[in-house]
C-alpha atoms as an extended CHARMM CRD file, in Angstrom:
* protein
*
        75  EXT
         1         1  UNK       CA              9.9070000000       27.3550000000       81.4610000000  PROA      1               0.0000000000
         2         2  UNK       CA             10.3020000000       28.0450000000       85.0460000000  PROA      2               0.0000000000
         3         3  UNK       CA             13.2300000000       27.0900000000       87.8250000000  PROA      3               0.0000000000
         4         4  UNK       CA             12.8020000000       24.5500000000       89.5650000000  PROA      4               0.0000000000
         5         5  UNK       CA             12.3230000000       25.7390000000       93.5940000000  PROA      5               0.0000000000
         6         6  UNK       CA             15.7450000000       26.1860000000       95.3170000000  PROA      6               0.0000000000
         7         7  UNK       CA             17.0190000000       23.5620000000       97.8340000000  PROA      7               0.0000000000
         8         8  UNK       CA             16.1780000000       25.0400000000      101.3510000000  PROA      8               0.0000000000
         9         9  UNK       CA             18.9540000000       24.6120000000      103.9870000000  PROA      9               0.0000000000
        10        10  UNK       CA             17.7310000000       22.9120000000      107.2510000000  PROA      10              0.0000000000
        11        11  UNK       CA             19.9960000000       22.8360000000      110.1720000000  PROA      11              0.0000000000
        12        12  UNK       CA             20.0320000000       20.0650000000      112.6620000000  PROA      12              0.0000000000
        13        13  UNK       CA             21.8140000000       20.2560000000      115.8060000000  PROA      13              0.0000000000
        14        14  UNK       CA             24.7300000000       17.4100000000      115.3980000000  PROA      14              0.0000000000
        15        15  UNK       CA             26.5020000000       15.3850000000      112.4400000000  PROA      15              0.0000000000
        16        16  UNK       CA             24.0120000000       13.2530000000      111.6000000000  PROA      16              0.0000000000
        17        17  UNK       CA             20.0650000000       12.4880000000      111.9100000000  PROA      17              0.0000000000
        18        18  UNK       CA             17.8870000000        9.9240000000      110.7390000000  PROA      18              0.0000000000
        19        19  UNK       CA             16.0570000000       10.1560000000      107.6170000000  PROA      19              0.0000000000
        20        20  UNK       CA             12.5760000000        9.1000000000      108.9170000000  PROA      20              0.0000000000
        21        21  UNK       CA             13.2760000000       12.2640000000      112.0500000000  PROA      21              0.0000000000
        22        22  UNK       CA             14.6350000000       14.6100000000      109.1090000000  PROA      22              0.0000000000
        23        23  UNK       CA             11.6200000000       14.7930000000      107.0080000000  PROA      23              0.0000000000
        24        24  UNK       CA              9.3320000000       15.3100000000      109.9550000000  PROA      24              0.0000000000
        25        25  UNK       CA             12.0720000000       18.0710000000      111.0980000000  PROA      25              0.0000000000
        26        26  UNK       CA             12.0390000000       19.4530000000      107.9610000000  PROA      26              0.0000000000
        27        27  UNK       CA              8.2450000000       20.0490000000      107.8390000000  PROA      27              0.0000000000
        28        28  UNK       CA              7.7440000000       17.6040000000      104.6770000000  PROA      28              0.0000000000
        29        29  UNK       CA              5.2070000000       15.1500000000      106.2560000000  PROA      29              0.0000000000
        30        30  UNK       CA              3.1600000000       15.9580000000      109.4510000000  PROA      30              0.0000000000
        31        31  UNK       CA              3.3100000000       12.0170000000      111.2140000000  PROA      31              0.0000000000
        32        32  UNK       CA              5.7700000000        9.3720000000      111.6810000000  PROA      32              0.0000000000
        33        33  UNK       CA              3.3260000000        6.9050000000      109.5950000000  PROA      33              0.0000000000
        34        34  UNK       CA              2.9940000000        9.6150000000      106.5430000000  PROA      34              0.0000000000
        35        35  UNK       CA              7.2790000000        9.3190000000      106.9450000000  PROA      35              0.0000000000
        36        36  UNK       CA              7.0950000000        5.4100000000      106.8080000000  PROA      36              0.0000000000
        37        37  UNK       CA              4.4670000000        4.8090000000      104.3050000000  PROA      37              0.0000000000
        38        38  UNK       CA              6.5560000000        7.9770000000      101.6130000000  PROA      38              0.0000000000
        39        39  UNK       CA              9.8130000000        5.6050000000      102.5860000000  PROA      39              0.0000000000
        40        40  UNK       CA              8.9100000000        2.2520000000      102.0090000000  PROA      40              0.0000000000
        41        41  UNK       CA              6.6710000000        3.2980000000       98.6230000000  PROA      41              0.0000000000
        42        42  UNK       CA              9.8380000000        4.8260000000       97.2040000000  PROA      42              0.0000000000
        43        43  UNK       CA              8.4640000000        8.6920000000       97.3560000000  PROA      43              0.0000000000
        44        44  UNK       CA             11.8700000000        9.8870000000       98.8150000000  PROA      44              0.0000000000
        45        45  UNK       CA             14.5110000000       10.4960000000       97.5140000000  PROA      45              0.0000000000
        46        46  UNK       CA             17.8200000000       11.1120000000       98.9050000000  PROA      46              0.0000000000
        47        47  UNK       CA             20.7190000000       12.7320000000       96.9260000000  PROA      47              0.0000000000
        48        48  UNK       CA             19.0850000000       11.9860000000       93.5720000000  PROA      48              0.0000000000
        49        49  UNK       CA             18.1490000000        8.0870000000       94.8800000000  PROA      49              0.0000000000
        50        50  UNK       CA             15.3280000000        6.1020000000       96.4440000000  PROA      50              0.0000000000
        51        51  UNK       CA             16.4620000000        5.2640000000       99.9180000000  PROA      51              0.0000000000
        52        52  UNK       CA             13.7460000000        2.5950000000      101.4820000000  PROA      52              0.0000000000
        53        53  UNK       CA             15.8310000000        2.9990000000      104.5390000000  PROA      53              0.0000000000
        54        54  UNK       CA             13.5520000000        5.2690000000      107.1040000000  PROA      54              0.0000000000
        55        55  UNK       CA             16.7880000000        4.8920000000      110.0270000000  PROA      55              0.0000000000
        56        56  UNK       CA             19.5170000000        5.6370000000      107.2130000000  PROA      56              0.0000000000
        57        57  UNK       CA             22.1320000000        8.0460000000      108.6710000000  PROA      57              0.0000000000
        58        58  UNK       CA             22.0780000000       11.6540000000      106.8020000000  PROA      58              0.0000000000
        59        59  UNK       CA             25.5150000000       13.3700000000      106.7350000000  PROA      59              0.0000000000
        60        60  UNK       CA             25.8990000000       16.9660000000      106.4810000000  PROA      60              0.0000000000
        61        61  UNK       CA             25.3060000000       18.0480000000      102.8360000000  PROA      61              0.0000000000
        62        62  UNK       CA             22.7110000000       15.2130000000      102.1020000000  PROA      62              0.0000000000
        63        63  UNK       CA             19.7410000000       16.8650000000      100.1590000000  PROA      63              0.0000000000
        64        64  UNK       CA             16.1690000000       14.8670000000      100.7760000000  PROA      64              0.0000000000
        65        65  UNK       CA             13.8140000000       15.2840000000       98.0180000000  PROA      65              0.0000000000
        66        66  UNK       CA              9.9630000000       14.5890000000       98.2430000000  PROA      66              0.0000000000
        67        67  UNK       CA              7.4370000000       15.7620000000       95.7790000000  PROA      67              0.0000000000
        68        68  UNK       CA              9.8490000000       18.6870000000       94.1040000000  PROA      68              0.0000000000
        69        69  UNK       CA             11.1310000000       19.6760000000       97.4600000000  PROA      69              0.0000000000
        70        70  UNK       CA             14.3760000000       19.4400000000       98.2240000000  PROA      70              0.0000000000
        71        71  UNK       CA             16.2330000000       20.2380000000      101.6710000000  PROA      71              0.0000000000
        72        72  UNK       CA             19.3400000000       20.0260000000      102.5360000000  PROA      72              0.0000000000
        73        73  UNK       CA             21.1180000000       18.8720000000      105.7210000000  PROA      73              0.0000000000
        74        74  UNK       CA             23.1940000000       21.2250000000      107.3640000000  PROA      74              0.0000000000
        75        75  UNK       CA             24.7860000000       22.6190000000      110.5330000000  PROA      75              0.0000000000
C-alpha cells in the first residue's frame, strides 16, 4: 500500500486569493478555461468538498485538491 503524496505548501502573497487564480498559481492547470471547465464539472475539491465556485475566497490553511494533488494555502 503506498502514502498518499504529501500536501505541498504554496504561498501567496496576502490573506486570501481566488480559487480559479490559486490553481493556476499553484501549477495544477495551465489556462484559465482548463480552471473553469475542472470547477464547474466538480473536479476540485476544496478542503475535502466540491466547490463550483471558481471566485470563492481561499483563507490561509485551505488545502485545494485536484486529481490526488493537494496544496495548501499559505503565507
Amino acid at each position: 500500500m503506498t502514502n498518499p503524496a504529501p500536501v505541498e505548501d504554496i504561498p501567496i502573497g496576502g490573506e486570501t486569493i481566488r480559487l480559479g487564480q490559486f490553481l493556476k498559481f499553484a501549477g495544477l492547470f495551465d489556462s484559465g478555461g482548463d480552471v473553469k471547465e475542472a470547477i464547474i464539472d466538480g473536479y476540485v475539491l476544496v478542503n475535502g468538498e466540491v466547490d463550483r465556485r471558481r471566485g470563492r475566497q481561499l483563507q490561509l490553511g485551505d488545502v485545494v485538491s485536484h486529481e490526488g494533488r493537494e496544496v495548501r494555502v499559505c503565507r
